[in-house]
C-alpha positions in Angstrom: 10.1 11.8 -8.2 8.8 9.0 -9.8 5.6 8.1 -7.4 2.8 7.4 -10.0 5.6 5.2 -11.8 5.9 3.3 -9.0 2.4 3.1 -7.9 1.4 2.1 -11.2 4.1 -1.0 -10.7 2.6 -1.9 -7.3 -0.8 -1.9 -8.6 0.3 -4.2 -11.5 1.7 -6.7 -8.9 -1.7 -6.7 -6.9 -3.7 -7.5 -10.0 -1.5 -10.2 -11.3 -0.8 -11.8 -7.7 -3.5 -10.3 -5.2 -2.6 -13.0 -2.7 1.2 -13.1 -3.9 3.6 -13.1 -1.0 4.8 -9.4 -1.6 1.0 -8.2 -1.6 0.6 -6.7 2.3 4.4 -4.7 1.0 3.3 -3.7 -2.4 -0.2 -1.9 -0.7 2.4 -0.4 1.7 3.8 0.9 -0.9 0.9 2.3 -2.5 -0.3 3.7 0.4 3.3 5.8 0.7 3.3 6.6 -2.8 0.0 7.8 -2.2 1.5 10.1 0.8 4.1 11.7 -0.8 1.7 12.7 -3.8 0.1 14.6 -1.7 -3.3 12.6 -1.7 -4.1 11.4 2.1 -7.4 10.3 1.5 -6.0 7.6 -1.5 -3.1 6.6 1.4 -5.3 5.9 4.2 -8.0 3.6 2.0 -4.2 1.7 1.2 -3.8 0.9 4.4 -7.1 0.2 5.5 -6.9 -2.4 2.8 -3.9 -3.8 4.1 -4.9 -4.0 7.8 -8.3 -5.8 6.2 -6.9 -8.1 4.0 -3.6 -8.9 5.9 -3.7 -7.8 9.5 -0.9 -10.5 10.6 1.4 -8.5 8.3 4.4 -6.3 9.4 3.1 -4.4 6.3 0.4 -3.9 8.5 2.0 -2.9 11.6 3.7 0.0 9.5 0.8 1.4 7.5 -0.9 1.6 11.5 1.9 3.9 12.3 1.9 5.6 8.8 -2.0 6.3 8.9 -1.5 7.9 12.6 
């Protein structure tokens, strides 16, 4: 799989647009990619990020469920 690839992407989006209107996905994202690398502790300070910084988000709701 491709995951640091696509973290690496995500990541790249958050620096150049950190309040950009994809931001609460791209942290998802990260947070999955995270997950399926096997790294749990990197996931869960995704989504804690995303429930911080956008807690109105659906991004949000789904990283809640995720981090269960």
């Amino acid at each position: 799989r491709r995951y640091p690839a696509a973290r690496a992407a995500f990541e790249a989006y958050l620096r150049a647009h950190p309040s950009g209107e994809k931001a609460p996905d791209a942290l998802l994202k990260i947070g999955l990619c995270h997950q399926r690398m096997g790294d749990g502790m990197a996931a869960r300070r995704a989504y804690e990020r995303l429930r911080r910084e956008h807690p109105q988000s659906v991004a949000a709701r789904l990283a809640s469920r995720e981090d269960a």
